[in-house]
Every structure is written in C-alpha cells, then in structure tokens.
Biopython code that builds the backbone (N, CA, C, O; Angstrom):
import numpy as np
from Bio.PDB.StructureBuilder import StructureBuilder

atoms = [
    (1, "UNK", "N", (63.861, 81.817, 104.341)),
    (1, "UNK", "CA", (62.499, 81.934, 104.780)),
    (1, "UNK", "C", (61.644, 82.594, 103.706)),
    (1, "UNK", "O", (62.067, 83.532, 103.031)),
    (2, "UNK", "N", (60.495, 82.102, 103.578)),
    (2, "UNK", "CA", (59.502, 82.812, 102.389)),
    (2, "UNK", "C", (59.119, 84.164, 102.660)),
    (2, "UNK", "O", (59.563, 84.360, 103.791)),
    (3, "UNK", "N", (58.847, 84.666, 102.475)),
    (3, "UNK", "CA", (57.861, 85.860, 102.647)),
    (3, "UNK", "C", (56.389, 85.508, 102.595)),
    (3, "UNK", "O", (55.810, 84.732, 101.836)),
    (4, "UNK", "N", (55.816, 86.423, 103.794)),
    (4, "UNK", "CA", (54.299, 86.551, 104.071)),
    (4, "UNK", "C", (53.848, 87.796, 103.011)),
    (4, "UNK", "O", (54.530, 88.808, 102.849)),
    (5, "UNK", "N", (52.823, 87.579, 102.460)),
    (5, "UNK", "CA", (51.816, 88.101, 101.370)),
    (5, "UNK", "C", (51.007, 88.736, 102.755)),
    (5, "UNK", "O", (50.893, 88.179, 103.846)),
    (6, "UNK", "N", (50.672, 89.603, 102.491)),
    (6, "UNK", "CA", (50.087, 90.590, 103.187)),
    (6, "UNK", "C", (48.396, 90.172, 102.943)),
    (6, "UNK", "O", (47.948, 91.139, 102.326)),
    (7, "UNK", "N", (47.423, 89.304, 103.124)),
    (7, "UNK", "CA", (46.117, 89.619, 102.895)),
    (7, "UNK", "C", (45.341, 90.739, 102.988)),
    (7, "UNK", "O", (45.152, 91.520, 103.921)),
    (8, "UNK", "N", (44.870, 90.687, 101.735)),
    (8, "UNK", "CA", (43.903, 92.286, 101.485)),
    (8, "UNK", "C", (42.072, 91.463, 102.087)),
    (8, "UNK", "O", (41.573, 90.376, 101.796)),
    (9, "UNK", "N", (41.771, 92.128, 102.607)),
    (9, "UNK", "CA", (40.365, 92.117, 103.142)),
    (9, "UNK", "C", (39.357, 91.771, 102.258)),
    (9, "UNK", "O", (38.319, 91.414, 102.814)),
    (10, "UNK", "N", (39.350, 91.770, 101.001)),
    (10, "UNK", "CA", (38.552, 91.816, 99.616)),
    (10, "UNK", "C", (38.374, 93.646, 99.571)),
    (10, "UNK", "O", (39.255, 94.506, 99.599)),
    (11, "UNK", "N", (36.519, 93.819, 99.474)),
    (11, "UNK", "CA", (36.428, 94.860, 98.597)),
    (11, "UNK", "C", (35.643, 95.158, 99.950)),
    (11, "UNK", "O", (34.462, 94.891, 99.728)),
    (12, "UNK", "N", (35.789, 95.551, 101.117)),
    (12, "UNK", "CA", (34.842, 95.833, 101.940)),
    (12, "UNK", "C", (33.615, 96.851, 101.654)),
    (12, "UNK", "O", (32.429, 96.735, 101.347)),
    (13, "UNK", "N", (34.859, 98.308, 102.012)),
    (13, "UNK", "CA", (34.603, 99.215, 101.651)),
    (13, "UNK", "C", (33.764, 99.756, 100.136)),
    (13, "UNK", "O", (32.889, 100.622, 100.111)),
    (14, "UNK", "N", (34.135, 99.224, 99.299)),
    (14, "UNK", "CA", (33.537, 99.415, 97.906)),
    (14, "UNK", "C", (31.982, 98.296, 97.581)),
    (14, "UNK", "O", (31.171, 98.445, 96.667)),
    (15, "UNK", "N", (31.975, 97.349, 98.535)),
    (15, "UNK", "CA", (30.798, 96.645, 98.634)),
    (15, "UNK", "C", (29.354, 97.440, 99.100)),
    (15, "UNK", "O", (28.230, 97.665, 98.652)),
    (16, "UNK", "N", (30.121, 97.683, 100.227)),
    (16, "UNK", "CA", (29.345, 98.460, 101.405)),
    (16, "UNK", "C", (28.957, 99.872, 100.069)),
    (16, "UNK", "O", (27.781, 99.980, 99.723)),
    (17, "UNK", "N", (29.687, 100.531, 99.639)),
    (17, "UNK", "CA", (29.173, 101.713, 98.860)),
    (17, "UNK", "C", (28.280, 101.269, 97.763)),
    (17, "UNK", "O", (27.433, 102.094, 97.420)),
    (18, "UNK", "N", (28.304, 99.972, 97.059)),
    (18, "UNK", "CA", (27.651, 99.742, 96.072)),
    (18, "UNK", "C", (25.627, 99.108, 96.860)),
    (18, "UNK", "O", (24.559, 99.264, 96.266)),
    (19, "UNK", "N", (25.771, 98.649, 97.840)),
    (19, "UNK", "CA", (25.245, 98.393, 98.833)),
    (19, "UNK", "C", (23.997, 99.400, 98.796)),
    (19, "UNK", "O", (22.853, 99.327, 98.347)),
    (20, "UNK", "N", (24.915, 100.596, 99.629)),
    (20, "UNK", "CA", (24.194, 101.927, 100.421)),
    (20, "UNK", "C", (23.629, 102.919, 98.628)),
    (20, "UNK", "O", (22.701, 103.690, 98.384)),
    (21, "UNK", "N", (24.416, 102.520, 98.031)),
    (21, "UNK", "CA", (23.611, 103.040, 96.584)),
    (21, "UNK", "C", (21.891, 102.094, 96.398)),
    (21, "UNK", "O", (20.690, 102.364, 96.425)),
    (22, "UNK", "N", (22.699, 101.022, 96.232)),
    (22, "UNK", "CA", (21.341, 100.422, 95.490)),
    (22, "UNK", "C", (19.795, 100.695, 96.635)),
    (22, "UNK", "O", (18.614, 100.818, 96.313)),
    (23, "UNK", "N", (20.480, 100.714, 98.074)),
    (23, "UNK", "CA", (19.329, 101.039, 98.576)),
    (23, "UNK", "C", (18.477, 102.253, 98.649)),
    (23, "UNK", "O", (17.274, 102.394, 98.868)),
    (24, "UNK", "N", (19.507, 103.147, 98.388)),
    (24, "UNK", "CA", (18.777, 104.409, 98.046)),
    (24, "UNK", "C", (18.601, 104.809, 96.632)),
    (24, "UNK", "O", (18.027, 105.876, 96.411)),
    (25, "UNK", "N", (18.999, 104.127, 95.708)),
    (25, "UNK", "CA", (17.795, 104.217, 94.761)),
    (25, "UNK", "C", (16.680, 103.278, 94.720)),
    (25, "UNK", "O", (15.708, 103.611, 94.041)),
    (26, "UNK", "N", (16.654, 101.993, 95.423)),
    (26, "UNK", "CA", (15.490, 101.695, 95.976)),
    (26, "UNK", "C", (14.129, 102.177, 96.557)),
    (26, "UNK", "O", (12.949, 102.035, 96.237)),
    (27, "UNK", "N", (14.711, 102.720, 97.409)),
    (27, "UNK", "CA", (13.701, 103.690, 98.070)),
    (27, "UNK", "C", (13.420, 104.926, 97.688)),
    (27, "UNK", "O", (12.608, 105.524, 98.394)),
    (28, "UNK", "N", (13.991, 105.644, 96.498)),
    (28, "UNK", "CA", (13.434, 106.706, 95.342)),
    (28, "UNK", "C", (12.243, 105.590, 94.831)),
    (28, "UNK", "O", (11.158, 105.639, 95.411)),
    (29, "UNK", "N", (12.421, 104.711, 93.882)),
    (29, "UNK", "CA", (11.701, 103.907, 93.373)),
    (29, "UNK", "C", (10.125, 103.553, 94.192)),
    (29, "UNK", "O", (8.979, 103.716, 93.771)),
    (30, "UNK", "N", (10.553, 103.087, 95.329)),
    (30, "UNK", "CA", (9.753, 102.903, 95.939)),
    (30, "UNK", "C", (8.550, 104.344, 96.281)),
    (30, "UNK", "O", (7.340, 104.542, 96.173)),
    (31, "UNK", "N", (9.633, 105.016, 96.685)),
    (31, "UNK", "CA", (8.205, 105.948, 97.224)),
    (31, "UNK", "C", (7.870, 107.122, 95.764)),
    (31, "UNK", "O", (7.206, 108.115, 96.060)),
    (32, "UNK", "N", (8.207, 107.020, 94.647)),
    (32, "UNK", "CA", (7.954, 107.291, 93.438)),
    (32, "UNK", "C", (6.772, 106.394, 93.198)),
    (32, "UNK", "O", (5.681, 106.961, 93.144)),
    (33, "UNK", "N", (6.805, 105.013, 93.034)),
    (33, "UNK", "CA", (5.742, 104.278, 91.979)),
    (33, "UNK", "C", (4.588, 103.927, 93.303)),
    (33, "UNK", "O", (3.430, 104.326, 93.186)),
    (34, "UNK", "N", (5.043, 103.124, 94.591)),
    (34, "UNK", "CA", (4.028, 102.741, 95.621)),
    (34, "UNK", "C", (3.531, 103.058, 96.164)),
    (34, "UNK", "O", (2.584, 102.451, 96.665)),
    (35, "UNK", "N", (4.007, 104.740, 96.521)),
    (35, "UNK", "CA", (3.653, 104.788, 97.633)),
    (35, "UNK", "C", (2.389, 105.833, 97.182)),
    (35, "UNK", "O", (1.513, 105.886, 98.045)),
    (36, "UNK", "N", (2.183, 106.534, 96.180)),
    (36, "UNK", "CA", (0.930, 107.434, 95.598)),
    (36, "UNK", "C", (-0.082, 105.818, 95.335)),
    (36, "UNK", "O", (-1.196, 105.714, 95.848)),
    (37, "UNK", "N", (0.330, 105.053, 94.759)),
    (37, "UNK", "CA", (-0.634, 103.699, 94.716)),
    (37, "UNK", "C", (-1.750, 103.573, 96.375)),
    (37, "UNK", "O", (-2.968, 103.488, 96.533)),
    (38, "UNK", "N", (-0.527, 103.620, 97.388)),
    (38, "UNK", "CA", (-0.834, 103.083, 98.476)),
    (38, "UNK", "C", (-1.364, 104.594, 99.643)),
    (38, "UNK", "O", (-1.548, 104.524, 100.858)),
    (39, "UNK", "N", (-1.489, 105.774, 98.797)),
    (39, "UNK", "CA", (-2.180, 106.469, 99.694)),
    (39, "UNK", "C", (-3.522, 106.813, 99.395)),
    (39, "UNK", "O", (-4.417, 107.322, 100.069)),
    (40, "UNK", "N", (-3.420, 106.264, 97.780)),
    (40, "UNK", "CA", (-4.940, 106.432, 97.076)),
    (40, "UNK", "C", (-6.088, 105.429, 97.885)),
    (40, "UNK", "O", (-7.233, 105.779, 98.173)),
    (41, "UNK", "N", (-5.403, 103.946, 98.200)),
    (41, "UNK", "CA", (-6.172, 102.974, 98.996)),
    (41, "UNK", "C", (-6.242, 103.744, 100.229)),
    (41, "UNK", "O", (-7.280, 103.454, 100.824)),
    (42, "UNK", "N", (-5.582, 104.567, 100.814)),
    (42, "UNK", "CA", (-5.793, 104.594, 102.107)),
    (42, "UNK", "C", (-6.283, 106.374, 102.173)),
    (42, "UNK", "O", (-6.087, 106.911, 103.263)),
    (43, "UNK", "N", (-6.593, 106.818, 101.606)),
    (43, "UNK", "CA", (-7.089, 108.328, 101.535)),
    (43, "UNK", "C", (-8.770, 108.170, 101.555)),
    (43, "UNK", "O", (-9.425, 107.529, 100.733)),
    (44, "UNK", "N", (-9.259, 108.874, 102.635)),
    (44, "UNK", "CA", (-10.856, 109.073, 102.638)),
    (44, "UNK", "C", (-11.446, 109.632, 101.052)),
    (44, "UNK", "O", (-11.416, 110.594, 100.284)),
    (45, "UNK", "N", (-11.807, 108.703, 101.167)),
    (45, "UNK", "CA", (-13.156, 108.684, 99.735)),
    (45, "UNK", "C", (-14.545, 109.028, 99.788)),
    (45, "UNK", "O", (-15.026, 107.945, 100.121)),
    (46, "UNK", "N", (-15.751, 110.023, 99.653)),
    (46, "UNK", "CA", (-16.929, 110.230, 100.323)),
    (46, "UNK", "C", (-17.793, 108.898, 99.134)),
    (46, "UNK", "O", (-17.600, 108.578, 97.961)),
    (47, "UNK", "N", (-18.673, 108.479, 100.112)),
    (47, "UNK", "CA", (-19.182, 107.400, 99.637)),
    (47, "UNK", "C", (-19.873, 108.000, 97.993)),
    (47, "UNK", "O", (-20.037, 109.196, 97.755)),
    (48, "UNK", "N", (-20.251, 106.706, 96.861)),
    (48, "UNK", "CA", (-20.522, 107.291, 95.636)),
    (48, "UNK", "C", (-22.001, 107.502, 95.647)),
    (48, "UNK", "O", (-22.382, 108.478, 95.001)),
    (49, "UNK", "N", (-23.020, 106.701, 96.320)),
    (49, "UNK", "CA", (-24.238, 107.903, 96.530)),
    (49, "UNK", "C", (-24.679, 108.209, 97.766)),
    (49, "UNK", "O", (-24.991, 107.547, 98.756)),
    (50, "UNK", "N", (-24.624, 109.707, 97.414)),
    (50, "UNK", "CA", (-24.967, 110.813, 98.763)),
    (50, "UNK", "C", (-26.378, 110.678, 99.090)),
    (50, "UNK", "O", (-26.958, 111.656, 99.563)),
    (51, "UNK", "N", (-26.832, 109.886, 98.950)),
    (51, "UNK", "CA", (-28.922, 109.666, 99.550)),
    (51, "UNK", "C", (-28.467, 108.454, 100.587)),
    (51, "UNK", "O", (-29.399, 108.085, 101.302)),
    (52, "UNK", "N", (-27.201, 107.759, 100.804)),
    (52, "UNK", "CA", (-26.696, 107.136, 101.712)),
    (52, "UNK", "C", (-25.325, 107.474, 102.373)),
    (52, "UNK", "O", (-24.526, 106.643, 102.805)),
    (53, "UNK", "N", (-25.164, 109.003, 102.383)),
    (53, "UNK", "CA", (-24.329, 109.948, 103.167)),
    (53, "UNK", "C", (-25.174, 110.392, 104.689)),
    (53, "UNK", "O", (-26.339, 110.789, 104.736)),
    (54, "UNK", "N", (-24.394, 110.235, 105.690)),
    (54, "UNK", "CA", (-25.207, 110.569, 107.165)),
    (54, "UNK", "C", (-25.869, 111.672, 107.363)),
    (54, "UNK", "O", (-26.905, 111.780, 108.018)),
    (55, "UNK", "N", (-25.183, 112.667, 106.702)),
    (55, "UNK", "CA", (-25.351, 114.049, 107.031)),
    (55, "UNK", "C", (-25.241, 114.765, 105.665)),
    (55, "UNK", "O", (-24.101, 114.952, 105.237)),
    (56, "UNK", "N", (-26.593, 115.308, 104.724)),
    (56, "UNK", "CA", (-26.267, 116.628, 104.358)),
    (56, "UNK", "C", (-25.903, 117.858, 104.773)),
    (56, "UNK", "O", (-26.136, 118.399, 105.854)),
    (57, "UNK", "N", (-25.130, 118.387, 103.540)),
    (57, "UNK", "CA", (-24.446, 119.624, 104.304)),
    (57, "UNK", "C", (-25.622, 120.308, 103.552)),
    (57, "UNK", "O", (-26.157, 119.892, 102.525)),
    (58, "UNK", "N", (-26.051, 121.889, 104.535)),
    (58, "UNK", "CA", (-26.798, 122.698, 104.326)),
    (58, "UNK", "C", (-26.233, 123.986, 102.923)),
    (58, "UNK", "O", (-25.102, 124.433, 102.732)),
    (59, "UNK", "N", (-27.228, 124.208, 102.336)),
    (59, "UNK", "CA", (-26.730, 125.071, 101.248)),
    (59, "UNK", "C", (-26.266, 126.235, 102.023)),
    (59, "UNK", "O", (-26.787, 126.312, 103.135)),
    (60, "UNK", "N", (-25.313, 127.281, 101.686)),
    (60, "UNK", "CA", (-24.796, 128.368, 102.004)),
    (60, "UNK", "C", (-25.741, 129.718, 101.079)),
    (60, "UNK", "O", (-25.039, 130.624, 100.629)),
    (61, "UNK", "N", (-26.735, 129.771, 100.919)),
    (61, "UNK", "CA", (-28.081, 130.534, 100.857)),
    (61, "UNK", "C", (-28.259, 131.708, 102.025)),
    (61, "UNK", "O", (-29.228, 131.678, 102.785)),
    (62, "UNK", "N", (-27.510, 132.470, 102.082)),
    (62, "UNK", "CA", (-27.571, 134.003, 102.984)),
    (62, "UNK", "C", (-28.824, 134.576, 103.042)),
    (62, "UNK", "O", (-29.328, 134.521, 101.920)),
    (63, "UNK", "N", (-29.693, 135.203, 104.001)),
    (63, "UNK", "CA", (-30.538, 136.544, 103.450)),
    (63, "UNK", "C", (-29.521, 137.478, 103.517)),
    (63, "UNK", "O", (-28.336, 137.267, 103.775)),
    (64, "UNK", "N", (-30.070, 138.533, 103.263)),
    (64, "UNK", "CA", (-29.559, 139.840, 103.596)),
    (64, "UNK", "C", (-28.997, 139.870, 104.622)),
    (64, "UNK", "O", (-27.774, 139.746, 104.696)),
    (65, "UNK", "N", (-29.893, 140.070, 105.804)),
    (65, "UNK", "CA", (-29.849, 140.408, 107.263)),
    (65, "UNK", "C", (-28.306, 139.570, 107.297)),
    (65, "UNK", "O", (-27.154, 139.985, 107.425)),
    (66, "UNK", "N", (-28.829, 138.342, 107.137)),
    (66, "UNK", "CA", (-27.368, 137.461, 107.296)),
    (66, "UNK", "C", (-26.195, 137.973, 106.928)),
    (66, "UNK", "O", (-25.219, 138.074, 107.672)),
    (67, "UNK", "N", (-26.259, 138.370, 105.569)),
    (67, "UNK", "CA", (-24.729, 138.431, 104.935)),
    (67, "UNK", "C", (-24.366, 139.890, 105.283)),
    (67, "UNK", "O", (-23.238, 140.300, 105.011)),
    (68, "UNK", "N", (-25.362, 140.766, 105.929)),
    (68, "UNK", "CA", (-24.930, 141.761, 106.396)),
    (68, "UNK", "C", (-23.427, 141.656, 107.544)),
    (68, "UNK", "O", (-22.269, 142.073, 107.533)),
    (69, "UNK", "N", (-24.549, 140.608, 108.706)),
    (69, "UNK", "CA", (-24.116, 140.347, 109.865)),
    (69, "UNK", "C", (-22.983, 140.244, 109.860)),
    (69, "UNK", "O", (-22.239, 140.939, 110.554)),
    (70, "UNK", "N", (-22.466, 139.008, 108.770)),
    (70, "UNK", "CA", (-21.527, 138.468, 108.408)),
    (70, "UNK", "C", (-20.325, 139.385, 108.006)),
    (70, "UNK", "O", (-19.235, 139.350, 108.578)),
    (71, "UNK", "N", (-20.683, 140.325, 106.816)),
    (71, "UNK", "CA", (-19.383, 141.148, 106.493)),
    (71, "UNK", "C", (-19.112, 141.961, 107.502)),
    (71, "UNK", "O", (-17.917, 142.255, 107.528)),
    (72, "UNK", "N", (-19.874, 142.539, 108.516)),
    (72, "UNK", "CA", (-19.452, 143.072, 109.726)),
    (72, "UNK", "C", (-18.716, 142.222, 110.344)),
    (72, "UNK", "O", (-17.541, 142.587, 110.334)),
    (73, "UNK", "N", (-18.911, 141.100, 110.960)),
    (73, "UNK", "CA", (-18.130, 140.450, 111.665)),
    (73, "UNK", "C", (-16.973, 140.142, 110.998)),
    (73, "UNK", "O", (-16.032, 139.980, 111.776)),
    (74, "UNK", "N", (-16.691, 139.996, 109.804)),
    (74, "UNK", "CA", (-15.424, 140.188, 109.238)),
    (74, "UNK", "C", (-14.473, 141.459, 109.353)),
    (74, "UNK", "O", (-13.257, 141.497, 109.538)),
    (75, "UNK", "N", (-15.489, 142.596, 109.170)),
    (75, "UNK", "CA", (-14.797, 143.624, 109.221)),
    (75, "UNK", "C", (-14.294, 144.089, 110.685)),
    (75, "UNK", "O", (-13.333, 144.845, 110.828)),
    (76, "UNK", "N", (-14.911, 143.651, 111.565)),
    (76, "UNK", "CA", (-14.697, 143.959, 112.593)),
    (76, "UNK", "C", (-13.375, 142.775, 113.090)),
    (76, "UNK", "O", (-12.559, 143.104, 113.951)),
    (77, "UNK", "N", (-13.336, 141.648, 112.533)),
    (77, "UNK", "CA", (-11.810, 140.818, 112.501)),
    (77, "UNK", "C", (-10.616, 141.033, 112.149)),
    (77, "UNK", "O", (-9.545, 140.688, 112.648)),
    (78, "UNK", "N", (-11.000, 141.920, 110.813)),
    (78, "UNK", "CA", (-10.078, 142.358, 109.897)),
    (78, "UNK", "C", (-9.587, 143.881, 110.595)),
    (78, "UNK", "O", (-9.106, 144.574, 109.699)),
    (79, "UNK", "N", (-9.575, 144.541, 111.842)),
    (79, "UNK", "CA", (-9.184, 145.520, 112.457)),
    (79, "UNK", "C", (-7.742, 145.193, 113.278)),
    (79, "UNK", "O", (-7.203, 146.071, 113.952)),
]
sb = StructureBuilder()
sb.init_structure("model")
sb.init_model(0)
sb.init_chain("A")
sb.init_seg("    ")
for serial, (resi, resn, name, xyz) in enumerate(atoms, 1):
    if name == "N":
        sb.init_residue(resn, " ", resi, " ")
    sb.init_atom(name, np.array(xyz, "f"), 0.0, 1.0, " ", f" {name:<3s}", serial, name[0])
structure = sb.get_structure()
C-alpha cells in the first residue's frame, strides 16, 4: 500500500500576517497624507471679505468704569 502525504494547508497563517501588515501600514499612509488634505476642505474658513461677513464683532475698547468693573469681577472669581 502507498503512503498518504499528509496535505499542508498552504501558507494560511503567514498570508493572513502579511495581509494584516499591509493594511496597517495602509492606514498610517492614509491618515498621514489624506486625511490633513481632507480636513482642510472640510474645516470652517471665515469668508475672504469681511464687508460681506453677517456680523461684525465689536472692538474690545474698555472705559475705565468698565475695566474697573471687570477686574473686580475677576477678582471676586478668583476667591
């Protein structure tokens, strides 16, 4: 009677690892080069002229009286 040869599975295991590598240096790659690309498109930008902005913001111009008020109410936070 011959003998049965034992079949080996191939390279399962060592596929699967070469696999789970390439995808995670994939996805270094990826969120390295695309993904600063793709938050610049999607990050609020204030429009480029402000005479067609909704709302000016008011200057921060104190009197006295004011900035008095003010460091009191700080100081009185800061207790």
């Amino acid at each position: 009677m011959a003998k049965r040869r034992k079949k080996r599975r191939g390279r399962g295991p060592g596929i699967l690892l070469l696999i789970a590598i390439a995808v995670l240096i994939a996805g270094f790659v990826v969120r390295r080069t695309l993904m600063p690309k793709a938050i610049h498109y999607l990050a609020y930008r204030p429009p480029d002229n402000p005479a067609l902005a909704p709302a000016a913001v008011p200057s921060e111009d104190l009197s006295a009286s004011d900035r008095k008020q003010l460091d009191d109410t700080l100081k009185n936070k800061a207790r």
